[in-house]
Backbone as CSV, one residue per row, in Angstrom:
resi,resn,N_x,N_y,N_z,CA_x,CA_y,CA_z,C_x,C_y,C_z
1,UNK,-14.763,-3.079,3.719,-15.158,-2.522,4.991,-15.509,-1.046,4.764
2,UNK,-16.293,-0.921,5.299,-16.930,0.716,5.270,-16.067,1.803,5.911
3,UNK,-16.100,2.619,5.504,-15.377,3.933,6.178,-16.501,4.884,6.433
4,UNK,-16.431,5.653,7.424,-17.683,6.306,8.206,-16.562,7.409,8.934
5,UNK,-17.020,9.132,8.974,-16.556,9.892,9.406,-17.438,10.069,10.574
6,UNK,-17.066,11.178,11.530,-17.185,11.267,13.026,-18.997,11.742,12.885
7,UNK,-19.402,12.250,11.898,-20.633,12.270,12.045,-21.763,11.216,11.599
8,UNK,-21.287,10.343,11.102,-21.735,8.711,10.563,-22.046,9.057,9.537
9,UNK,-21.699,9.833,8.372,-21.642,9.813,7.216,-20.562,8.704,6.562
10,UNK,-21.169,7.874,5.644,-20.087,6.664,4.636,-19.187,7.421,3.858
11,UNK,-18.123,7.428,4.133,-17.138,8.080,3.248,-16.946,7.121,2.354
12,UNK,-16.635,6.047,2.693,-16.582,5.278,1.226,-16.318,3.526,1.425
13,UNK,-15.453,3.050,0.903,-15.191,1.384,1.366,-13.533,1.269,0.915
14,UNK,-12.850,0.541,2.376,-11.994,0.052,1.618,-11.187,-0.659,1.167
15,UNK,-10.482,-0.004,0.266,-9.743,-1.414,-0.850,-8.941,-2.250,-0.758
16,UNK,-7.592,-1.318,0.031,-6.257,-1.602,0.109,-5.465,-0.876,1.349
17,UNK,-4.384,-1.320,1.187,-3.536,-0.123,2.325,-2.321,-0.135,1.712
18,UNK,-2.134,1.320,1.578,-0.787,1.536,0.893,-0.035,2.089,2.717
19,UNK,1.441,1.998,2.315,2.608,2.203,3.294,3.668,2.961,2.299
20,UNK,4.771,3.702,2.764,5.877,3.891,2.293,6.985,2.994,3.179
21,UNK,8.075,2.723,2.405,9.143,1.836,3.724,9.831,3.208,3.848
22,UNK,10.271,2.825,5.085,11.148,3.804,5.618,10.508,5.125,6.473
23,UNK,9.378,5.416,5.595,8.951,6.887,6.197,8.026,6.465,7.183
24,UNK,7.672,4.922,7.455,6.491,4.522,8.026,5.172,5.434,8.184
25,UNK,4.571,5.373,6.978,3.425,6.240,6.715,2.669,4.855,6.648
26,UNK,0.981,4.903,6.823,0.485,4.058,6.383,-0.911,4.673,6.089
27,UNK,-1.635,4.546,5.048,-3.076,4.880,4.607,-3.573,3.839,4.069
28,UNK,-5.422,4.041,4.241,-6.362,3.226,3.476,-6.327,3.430,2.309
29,UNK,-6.245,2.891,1.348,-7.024,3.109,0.216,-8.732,2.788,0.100
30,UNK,-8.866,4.236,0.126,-10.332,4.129,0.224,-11.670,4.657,-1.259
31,UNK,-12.472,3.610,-1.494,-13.623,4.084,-2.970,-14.671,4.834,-2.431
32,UNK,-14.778,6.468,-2.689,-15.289,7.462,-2.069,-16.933,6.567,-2.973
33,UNK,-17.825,7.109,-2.438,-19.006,6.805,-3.184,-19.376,7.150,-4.495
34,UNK,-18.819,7.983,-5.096,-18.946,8.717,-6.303,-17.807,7.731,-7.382
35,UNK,-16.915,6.762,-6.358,-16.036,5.545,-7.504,-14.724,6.292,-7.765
36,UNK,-14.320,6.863,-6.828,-12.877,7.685,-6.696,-12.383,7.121,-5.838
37,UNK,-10.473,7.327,-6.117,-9.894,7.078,-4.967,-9.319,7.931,-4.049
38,UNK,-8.865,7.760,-2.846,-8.197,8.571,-1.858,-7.989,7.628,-1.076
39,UNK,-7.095,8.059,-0.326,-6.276,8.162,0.484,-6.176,8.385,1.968
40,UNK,-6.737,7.720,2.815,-7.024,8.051,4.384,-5.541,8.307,5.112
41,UNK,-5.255,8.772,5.512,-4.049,8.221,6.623,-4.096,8.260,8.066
42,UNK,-3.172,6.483,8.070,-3.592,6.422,9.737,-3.992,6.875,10.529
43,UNK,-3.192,8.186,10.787,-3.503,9.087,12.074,-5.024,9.626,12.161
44,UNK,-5.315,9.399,11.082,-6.691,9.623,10.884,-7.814,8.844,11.331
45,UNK,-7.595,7.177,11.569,-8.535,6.526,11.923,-8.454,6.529,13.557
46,UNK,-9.999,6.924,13.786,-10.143,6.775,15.563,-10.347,4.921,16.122
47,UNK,-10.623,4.576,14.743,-11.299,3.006,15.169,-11.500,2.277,13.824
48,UNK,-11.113,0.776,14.362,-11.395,0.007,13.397,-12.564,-1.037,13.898
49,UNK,-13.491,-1.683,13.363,-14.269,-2.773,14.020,-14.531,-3.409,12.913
50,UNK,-16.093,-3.731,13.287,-17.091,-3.691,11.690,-17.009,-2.678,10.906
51,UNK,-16.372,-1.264,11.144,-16.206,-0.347,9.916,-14.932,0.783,10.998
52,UNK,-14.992,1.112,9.364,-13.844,1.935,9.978,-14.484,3.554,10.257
53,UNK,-13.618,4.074,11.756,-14.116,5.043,12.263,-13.493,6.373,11.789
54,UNK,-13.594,7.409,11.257,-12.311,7.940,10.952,-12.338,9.373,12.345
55,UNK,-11.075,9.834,12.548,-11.474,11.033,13.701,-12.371,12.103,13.620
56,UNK,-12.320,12.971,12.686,-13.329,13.936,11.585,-13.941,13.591,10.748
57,UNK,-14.897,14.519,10.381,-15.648,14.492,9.275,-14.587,14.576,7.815
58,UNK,-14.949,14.389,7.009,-14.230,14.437,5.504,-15.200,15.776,4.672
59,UNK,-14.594,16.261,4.571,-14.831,17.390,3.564,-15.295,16.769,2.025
60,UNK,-15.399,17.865,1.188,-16.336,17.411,0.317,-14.926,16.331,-1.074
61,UNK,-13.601,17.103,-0.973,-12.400,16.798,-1.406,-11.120,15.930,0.045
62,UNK,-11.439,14.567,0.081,-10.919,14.299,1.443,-9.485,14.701,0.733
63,UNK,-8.388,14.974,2.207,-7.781,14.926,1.783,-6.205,13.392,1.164
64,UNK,-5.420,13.387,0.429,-5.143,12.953,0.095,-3.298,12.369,0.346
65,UNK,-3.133,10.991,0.662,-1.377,10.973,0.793,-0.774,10.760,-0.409
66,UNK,0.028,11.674,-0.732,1.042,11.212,-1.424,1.696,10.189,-1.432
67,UNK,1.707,9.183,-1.802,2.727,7.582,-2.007,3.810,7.722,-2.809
68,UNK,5.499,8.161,-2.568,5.897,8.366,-3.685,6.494,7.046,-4.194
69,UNK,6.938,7.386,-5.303,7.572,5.598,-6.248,8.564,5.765,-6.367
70,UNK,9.500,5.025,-6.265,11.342,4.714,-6.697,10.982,4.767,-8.241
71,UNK,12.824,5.889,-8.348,12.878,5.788,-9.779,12.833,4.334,-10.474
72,UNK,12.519,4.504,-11.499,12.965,3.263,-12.271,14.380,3.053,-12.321
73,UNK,15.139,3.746,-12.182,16.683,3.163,-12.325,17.156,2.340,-10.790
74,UNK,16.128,2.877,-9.801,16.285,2.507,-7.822,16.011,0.786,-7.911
75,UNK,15.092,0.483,-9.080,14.554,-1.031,-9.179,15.749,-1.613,-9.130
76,UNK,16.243,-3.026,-8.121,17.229,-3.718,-8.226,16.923,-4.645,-9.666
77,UNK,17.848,-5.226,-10.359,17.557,-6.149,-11.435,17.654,-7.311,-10.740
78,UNK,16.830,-8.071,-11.183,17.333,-9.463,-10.303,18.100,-10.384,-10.730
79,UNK,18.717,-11.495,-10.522,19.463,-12.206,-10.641,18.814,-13.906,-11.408
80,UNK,18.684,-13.676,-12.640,18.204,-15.189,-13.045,19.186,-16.429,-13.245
81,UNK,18.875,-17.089,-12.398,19.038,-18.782,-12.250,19.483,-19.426,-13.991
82,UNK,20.643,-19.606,-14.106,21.024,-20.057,-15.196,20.838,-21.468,-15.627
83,UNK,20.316,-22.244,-14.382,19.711,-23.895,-14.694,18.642,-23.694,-14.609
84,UNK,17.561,-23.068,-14.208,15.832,-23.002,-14.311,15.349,-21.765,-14.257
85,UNK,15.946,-20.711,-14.707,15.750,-19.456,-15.384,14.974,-18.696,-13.965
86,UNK,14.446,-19.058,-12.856,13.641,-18.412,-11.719,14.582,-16.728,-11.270
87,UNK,13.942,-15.968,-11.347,14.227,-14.425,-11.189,14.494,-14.682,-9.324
88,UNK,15.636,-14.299,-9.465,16.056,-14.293,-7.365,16.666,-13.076,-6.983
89,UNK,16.734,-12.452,-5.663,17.055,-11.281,-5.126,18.336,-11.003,-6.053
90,UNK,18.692,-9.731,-5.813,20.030,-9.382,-6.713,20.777,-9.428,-5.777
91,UNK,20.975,-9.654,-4.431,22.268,-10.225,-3.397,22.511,-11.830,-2.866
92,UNK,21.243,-12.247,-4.051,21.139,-13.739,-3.654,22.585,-14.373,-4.417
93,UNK,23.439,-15.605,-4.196,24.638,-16.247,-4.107,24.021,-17.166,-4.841
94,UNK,23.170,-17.943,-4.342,22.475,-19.237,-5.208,20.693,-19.149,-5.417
95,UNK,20.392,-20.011,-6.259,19.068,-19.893,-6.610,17.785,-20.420,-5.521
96,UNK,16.648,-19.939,-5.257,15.999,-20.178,-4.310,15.265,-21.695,-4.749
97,UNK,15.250,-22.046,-5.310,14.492,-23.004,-5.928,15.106,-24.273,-6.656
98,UNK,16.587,-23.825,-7.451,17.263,-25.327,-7.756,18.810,-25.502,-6.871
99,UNK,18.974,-23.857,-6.472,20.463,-24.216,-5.364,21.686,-23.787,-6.265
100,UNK,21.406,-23.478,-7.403,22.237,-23.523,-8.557,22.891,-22.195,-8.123
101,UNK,24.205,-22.239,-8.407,25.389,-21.192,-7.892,24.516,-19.622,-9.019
102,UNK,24.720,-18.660,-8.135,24.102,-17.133,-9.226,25.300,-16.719,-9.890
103,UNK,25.651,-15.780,-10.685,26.937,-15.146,-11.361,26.485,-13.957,-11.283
């Protein structure tokens, strides 16, 4: 879907939508025309339809959200199924798939 700023210039198309949990942030991931990425955020879009509307114009450097990442140590390990090896939540009790008790 196209992205278009308040003066109908194509800012770009887009890809994805990133979120943070918790902070409830949400942005486009958007491919500027030049094959870069950025970063729209919500508050930013006036409209969605056939393309997306954004409130302002975009400058020549739009600007950009930060998404941050959990440490690697924040990753829960998960819990593998000792009769059919399937990777299950790390507060899961039994396996999602054979029922088999977790340890």
């Amino acid at each position: 879907m196209q992205v278009v700023d308040q003066r109908g210039v194509v800012v770009g198309t887009v890809k994805d939508i990133a979120f943070t949990v918790g902070m409830e942030k949400i942005a486009l991931v958007v491919e500027t025309k030049d094959k870069k990425e950025t970063h729209v955020q919500w508050t930013d879009v006036a409209a969605v339809g056939d393309l997306v509307l954004l409130r302002t114009h975009m400058p020549e450097a739009p600007p950009t959200l930060t998404v941050p990442s959990p440490a690697p140590s924040a990753q829960p390990i998960p819990k593998v199924c000792p009769k059919c090896n399937l990777d299950n939540l790390p507060i899961a009790k039994f396996c999602r798939k054979c029922g088999a008790k977790l340890e």
